[in-house]
Each structure stands twice: as structure tokens, then as C-alpha cells.
PAVOLO-952548 format. One record per residue: y, z, x of N, C-alpha, C in turn; residue in three letters; residue number from 1. Coordinates in nm, 4 decimals, decimal comma. Layout:
<pts>
PT	Y	Z	X	Y	Z	X	Y	Z	X	ALA	NUM;
...
</pts>
This chain:
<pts>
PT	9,1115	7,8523	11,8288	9,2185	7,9302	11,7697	9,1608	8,0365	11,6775	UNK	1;
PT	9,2322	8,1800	11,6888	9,2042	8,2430	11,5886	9,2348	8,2378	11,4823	UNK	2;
PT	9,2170	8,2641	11,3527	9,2906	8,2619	11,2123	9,2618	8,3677	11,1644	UNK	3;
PT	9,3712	8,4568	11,0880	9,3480	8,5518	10,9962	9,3754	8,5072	10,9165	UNK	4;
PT	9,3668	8,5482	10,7600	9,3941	8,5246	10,6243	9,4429	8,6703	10,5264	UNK	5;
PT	9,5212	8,6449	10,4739	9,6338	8,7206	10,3893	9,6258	8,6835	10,2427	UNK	6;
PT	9,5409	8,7851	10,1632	9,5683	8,7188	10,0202	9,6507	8,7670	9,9373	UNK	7;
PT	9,7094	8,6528	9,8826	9,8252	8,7349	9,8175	9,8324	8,7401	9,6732	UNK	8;
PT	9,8382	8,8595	9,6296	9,7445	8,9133	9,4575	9,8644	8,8140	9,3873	UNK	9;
PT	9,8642	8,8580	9,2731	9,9155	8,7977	9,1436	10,0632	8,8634	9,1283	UNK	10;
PT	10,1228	8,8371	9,1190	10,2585	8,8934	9,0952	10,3924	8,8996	9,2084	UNK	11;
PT	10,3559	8,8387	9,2921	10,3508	8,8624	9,4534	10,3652	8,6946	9,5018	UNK	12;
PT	10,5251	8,6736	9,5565	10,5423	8,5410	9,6183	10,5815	8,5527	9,7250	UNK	13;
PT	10,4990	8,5115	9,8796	10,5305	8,4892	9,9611	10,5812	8,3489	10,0244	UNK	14;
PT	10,6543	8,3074	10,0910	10,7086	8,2171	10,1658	10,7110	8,2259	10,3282	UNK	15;
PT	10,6861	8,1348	10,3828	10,7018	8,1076	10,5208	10,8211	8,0004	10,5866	UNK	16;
PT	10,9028	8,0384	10,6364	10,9988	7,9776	10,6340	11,0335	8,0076	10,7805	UNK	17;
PT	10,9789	7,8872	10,8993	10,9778	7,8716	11,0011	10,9226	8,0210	11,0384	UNK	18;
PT	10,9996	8,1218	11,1321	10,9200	8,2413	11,1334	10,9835	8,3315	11,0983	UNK	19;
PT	11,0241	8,3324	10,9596	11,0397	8,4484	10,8827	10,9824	8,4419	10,7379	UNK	20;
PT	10,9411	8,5383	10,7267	10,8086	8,5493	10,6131	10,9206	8,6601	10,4889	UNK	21;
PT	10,8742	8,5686	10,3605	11,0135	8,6437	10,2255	10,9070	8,6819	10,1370	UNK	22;
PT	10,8872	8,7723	10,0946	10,7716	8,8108	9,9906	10,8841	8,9002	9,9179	UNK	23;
PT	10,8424	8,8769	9,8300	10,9280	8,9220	9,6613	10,8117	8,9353	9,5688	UNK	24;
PT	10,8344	9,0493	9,4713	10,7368	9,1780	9,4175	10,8172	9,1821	9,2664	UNK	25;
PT	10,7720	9,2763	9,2133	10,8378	9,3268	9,1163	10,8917	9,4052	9,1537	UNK	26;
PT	10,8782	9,4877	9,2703	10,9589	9,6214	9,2931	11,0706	9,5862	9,4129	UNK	27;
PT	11,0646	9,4705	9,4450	11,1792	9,4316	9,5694	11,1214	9,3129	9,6269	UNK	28;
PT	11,2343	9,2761	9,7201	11,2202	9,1380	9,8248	11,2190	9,2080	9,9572	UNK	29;
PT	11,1540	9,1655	10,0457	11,1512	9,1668	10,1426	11,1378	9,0533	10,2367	UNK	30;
PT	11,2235	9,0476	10,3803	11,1931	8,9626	10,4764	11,1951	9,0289	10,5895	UNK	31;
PT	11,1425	8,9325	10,6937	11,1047	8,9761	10,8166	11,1038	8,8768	10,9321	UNK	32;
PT	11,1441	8,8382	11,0306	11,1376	8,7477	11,1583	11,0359	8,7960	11,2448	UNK	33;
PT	10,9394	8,7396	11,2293	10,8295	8,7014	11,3426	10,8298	8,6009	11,4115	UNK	34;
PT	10,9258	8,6233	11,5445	10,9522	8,5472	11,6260	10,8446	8,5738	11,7588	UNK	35;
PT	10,7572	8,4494	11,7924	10,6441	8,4479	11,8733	10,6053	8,2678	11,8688	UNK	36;
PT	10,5807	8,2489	12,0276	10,5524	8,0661	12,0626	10,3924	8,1182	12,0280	UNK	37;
PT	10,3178	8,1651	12,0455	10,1782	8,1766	12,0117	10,1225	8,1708	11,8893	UNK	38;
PT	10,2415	8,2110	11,8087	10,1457	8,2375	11,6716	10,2288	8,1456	11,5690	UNK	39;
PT	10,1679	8,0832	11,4460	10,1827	7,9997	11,3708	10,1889	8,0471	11,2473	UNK	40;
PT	10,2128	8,0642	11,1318	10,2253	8,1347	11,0081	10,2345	8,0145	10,9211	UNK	41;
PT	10,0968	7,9832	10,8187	10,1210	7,8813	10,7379	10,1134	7,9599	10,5942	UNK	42;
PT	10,1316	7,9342	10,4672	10,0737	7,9424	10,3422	10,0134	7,8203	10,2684	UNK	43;
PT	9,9207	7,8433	10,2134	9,8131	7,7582	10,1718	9,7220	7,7620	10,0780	UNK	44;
PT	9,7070	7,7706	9,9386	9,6009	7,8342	9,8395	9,6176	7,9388	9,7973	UNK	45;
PT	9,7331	7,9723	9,8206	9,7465	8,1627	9,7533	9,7281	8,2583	9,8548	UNK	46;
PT	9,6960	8,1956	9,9671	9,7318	8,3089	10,1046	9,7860	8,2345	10,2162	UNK	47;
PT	9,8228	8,3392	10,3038	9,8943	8,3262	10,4273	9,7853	8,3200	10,5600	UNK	48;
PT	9,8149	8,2241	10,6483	9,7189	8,2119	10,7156	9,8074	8,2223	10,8484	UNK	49;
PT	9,7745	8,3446	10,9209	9,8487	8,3472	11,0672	9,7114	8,3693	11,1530	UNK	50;
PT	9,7661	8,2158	11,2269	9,7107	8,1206	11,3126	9,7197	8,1959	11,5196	UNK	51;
PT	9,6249	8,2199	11,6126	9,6647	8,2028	11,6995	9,6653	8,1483	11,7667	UNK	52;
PT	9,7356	8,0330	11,8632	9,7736	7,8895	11,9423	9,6612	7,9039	12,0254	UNK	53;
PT	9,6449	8,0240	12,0902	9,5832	8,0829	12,2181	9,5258	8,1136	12,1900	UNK	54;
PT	9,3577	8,1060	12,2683	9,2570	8,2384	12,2908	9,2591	8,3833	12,4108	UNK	55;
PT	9,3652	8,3742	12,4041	9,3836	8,4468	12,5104	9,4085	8,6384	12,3672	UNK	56;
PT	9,3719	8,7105	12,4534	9,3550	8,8820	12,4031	9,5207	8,8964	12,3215	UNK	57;
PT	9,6006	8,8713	12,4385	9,7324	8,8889	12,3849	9,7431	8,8230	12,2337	UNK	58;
PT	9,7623	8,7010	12,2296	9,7917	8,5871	12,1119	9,6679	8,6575	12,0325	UNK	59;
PT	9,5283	8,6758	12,0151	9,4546	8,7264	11,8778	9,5402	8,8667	11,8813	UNK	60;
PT	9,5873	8,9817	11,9279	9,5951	9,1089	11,9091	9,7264	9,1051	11,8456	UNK	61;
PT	9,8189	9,0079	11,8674	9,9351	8,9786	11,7826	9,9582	8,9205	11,6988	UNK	62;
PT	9,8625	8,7956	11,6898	9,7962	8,7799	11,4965	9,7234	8,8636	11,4309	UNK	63;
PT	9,7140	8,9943	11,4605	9,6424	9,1184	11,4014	9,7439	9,2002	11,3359	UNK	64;
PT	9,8321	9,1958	11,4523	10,0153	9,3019	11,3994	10,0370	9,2039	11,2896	UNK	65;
PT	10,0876	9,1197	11,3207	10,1612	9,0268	11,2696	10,0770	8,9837	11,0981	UNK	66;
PT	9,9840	9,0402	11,0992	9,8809	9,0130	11,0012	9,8864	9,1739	10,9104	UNK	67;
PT	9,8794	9,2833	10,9109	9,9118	9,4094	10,9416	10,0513	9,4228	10,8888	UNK	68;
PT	10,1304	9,3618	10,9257	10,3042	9,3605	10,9228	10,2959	9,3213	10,7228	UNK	69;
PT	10,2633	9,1534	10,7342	10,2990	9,1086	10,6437	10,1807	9,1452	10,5386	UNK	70;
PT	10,0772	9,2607	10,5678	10,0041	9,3552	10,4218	10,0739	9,4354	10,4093	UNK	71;
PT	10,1839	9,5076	10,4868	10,2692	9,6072	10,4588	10,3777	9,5975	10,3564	UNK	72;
PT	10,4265	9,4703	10,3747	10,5411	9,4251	10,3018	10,4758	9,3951	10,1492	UNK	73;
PT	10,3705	9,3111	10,1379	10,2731	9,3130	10,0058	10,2512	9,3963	9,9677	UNK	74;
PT	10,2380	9,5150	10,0069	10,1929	9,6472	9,9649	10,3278	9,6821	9,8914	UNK	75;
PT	10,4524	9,7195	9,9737	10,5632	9,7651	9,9229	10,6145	9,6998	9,8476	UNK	76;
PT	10,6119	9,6047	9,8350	10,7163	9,5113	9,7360	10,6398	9,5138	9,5958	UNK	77;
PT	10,5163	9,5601	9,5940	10,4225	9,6199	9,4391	10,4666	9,7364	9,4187	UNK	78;
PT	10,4296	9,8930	9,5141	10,4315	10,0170	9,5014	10,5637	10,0498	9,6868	UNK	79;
PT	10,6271	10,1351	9,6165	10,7414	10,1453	9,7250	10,6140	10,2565	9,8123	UNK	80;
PT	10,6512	10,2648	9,9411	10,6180	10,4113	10,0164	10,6912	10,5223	10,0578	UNK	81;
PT	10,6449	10,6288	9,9812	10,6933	10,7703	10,0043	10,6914	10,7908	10,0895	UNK	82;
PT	10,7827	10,8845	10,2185	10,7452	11,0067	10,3047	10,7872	11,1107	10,2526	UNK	83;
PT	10,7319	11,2457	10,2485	10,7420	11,3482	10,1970	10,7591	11,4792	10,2834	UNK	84;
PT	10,8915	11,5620	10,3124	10,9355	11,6113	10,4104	10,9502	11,7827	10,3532	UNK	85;
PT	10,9296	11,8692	10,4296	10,9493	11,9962	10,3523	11,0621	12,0566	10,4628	UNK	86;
PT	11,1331	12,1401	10,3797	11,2581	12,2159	10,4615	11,1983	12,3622	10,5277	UNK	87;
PT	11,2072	12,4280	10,5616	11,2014	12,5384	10,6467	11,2729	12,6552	10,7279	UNK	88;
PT	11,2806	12,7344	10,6912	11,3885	12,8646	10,7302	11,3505	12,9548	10,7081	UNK	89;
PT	11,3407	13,0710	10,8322	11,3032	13,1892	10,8894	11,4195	13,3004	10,8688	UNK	90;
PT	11,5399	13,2243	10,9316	11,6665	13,3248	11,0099	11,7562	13,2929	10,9090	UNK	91;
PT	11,8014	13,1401	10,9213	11,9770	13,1209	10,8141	11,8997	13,0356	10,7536	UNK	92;
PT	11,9448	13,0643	10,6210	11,9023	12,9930	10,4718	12,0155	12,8552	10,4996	UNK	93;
PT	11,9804	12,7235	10,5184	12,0080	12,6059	10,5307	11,9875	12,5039	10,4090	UNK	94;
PT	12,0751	12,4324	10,3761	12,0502	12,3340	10,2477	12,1245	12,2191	10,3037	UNK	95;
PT	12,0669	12,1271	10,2118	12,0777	11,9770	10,3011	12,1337	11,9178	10,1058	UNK	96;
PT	12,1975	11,7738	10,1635	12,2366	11,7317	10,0749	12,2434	11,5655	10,1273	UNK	97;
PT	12,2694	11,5220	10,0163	12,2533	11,3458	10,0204	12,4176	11,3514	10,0120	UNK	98;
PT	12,4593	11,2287	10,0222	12,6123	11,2109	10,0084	12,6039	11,0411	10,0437	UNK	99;
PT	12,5965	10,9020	9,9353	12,5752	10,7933	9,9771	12,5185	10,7564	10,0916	UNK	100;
PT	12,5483	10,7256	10,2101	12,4121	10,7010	10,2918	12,4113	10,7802	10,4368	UNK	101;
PT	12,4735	10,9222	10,3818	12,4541	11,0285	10,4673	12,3759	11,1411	10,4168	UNK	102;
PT	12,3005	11,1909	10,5437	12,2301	11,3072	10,5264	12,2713	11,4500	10,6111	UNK	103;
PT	12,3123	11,5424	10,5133	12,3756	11,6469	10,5981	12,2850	11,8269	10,5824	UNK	104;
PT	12,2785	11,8873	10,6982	12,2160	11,9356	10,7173	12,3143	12,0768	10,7332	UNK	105;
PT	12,3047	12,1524	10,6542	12,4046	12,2907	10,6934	12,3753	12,4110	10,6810	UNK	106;
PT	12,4346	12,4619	10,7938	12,4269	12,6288	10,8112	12,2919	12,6213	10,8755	UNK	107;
PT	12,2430	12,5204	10,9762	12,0730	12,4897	11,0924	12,1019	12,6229	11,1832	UNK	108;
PT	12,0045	12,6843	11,1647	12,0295	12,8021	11,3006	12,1713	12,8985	11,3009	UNK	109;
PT	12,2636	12,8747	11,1650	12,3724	12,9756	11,1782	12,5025	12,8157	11,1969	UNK	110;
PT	12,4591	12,7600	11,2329	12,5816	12,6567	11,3203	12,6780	12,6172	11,1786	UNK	111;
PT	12,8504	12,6094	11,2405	12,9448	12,5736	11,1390	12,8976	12,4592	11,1102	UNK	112;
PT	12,9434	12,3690	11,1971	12,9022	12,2282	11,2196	12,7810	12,1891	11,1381	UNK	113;
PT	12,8250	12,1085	10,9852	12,6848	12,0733	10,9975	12,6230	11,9304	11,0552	UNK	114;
PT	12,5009	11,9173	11,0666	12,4062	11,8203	11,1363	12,4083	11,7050	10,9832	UNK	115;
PT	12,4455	11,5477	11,0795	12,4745	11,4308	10,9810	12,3920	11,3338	11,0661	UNK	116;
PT	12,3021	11,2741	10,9515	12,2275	11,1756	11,0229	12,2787	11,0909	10,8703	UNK	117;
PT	12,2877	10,8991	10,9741	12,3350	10,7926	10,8842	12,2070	10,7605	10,8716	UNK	118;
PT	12,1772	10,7304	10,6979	12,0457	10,6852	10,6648	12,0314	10,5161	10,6653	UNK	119;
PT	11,9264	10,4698	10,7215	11,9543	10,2953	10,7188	11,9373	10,2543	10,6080	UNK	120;
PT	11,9886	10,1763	10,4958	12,0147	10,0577	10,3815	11,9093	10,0329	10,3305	UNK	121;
PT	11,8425	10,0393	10,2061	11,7063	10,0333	10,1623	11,6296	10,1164	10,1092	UNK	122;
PT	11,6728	10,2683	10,1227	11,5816	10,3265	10,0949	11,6744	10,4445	9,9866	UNK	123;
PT	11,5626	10,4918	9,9469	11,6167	10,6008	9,8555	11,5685	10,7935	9,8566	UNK	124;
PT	11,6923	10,8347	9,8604	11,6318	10,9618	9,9427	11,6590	11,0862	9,7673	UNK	125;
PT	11,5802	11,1442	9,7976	11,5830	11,2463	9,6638	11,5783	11,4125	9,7272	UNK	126;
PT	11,6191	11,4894	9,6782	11,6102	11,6685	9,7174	11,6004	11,7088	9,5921	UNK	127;
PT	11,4571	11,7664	9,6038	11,4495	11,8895	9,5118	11,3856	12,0253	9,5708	UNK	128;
PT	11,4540	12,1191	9,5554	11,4605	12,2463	9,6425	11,4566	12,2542	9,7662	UNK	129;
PT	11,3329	12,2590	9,8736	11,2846	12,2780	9,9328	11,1950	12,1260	10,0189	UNK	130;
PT	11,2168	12,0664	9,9283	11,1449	11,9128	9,9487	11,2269	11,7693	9,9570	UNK	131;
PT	11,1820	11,6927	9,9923	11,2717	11,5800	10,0126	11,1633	11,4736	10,0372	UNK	132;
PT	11,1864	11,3466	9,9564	11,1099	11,2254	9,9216	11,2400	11,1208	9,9598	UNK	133;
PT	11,1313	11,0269	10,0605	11,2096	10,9402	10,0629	11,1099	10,8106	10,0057	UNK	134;
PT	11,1844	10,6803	10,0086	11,1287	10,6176	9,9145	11,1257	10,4760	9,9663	UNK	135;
PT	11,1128	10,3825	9,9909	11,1328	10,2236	10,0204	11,0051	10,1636	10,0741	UNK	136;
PT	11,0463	10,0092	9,9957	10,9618	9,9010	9,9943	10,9274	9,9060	10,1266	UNK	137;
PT	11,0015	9,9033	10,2103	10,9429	9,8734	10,3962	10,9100	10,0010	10,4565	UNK	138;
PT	10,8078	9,9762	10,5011	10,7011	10,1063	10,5356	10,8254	10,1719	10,6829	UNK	139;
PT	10,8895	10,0650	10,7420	10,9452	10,1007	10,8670	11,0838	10,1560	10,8673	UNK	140;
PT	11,1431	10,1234	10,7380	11,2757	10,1842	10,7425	11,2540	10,3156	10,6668	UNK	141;
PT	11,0919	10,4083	10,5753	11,1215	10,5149	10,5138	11,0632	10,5424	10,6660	UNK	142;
PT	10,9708	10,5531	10,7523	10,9396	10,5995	10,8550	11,0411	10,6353	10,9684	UNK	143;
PT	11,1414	10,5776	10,9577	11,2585	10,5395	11,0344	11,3625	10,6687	11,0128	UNK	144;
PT	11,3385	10,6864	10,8473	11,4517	10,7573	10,7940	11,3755	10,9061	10,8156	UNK	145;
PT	11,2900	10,8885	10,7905	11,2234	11,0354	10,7870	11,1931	11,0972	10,9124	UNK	146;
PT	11,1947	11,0162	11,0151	11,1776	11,0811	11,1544	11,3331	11,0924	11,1923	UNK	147;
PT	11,4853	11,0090	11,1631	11,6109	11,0924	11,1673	11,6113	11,2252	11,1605	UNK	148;
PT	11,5355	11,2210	11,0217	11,5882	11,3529	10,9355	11,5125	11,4755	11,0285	UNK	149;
PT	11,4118	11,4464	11,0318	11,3168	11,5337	11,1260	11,3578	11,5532	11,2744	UNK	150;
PT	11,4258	11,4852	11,3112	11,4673	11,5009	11,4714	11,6157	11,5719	11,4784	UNK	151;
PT	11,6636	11,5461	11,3563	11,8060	11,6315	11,3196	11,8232	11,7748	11,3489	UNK	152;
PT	11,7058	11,7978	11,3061	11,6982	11,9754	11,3189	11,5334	11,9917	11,4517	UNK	153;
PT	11,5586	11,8888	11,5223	11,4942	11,9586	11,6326	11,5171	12,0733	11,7070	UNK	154;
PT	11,4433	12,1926	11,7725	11,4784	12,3408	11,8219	11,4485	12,2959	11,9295	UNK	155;
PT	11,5557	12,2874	12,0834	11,5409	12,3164	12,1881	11,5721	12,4303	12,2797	UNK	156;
PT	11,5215	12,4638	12,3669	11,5414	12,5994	12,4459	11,5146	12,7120	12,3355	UNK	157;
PT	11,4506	12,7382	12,2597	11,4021	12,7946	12,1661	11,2675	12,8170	12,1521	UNK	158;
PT	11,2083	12,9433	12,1549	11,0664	12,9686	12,1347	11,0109	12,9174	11,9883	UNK	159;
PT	10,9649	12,7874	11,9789	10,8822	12,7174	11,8658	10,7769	12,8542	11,8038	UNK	160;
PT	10,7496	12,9163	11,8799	10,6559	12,9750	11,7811	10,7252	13,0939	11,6653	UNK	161;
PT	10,8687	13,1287	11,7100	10,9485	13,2253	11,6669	11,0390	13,1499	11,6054	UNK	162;
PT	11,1127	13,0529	11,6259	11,1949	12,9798	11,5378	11,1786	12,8223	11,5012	UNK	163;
PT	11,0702	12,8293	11,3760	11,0006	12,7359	11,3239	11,0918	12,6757	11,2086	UNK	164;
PT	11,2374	12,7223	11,2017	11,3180	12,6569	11,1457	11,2948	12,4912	11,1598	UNK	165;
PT	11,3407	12,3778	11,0657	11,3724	12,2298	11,0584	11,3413	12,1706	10,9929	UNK	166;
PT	11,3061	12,0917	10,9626	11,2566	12,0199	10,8312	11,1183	11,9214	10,8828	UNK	167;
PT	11,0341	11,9138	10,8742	10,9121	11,8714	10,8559	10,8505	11,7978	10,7864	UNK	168;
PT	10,7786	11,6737	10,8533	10,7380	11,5607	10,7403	10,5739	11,6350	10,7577	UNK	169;
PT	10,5676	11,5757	10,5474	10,3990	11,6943	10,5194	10,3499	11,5974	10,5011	UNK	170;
PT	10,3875	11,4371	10,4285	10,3534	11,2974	10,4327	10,3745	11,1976	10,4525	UNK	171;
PT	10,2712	11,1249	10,5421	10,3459	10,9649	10,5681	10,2808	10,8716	10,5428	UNK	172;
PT	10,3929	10,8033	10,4625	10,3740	10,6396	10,4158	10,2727	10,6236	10,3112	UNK	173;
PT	10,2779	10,7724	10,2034	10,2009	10,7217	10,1063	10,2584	10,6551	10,0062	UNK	174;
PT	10,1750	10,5675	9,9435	10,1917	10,4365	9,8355	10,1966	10,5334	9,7056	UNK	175;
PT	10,3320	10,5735	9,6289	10,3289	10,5868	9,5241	10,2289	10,5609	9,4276	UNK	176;
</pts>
């Protein structure tokens, strides 16, 4: 069997609870279901030990994710992760706004209509001028949110090199 090991610093309580793993921080809780017959998830001495049943490529390469997964959540639940997105406009001057857990995008390319993407639960989104920070403990829901926002104002049938209008991520998943 393979074994990885997960240490888990000072301030920082993880639990294993059949296969969902609860780590709680000072800066948030997080959980997660790692559902898999191959892999085993114990805690033991102050770390997490995910076990693989199998020697087979598959079962070690998914106690690697699965190992990977739950440093992510340790990470965030200390320091949240930023993505950091910049706005952009050539032709029509466009401004975006937060509104509880909508993101609206107006006057993209001239259009009445503005562009609304629903942001998922967790995270925290900020605008100042030209820029936009998003913010949360789980690396997958600011990644999540920030590629919405970015696909919102995608340009199709449009020459990219002439209308470089949309909003643009400049960083990802840095640790505050």
C-alpha cells in the first residue's frame, strides 16, 4: 500500500469522518466528500494519512489528488485565496457591479442587456475601479467564480486582436 502523510500545523483541526474530511482554521471551516473504494483516509498524531488499498497507478495517483485536495483546504482555512481579475475596454466604457450574489456586467460591447453571472456561496467578491478580487477559503469555488466572470464577457465572431474588450484574470489562487 501506498501512504501519503498530511501535517497538520497548529491552529488547524482536521477530522475524518468516514469520507469526508472537516478542517476548521481560524479563517473558516471547510468540508469535502472523498468518495473512493481504493483509498482510506485515517488521522493519527497530528496528521492525516491517505492510504492506497491498491498498488495499482490509478489508486497511488488518486492518493496524490486526494492528498493535494486536503493541503488546499489547510492552506485556505489559515490564509483565504485571491483571484485577481482586471476589466478592459477599447470601444464602450463598461462597469460591473456586485449586487448580493450577483455579478452584473453593463453596457459589454454597447449591449442594453446587461450580462449576470450567479456567484456560488462562499466567497467574497470586491470592485475597485478597474479591478476585481475575489476571495475564499476553497481554492475551487474562487477559481470557479473567476472563470464565470471571465467567460461572461467572452468575444465571439469578433476579431480578438481588435476587440480585446472583457474582463481578464491577471491572478490565480494567490494566498493572501
Amino acid at each position: 500500500m501506498s501512504t501519503k502523510l498530511v501535517t497538520i500545523p497548529a491552529g488547524v483541526e482536521v477530522k475524518a469522518e468516514n469520507k469526508t474530511i472537516i478542517v476548521k482554521g481560524p479563517k473558516a471551516e471547510l468540508r469535502r466528500e472523498f468518495p473512493s473504494k481504493v483509498i482510506a483516509i485515517e488521522s493519527a498524531d497530528g496528521k492525516l494519512e491517505v492510504k492506497a488499498k491498491d498498488k495499482t497507478a490509478f489508486a497511488r495517483a488518486l492518493a496524490g489528488s486526494f492528498t493535494a485536495h486536503i493541503k488546499n483546504m489547510i492552506t485556505g482555512v489559515q490564509t483565504p485565496y485571491v483571484y485577481t481579475l482586471k476589466v478592459t475596454f477599447t470601444h464602450f466604457p463598461m462597469t460591473v457591479l456586485v449586487t448580493g450574489s450577483d455579478f452584473q456586467v453593463q453596457n459589454f460591447l454597447g449591449e442594453k442587456k446587461p450580462r449576470k453571472v450567479k456567484l456560488p456561496a462562499g466567497i467574497k467578491v470586491s470592485v475597485q475601479g478597474d479591478i476585481i478580487k475575489i476571495e475564499s477559503a476553497d481554492l475551487e469555488l474562487a477559481g470557479k467564480a473567476a472563470t464565470l466572470i471571465e467567460q461572461a464577457t467572452h468575444v465571439s465572431g469578433r476579431d480578438r486582436r481588435v476587440f480585446q474588450d472583457g474582463i481578464y484574470i491577471t491572478q490565480k489562487g494567490k494566498v493572501r
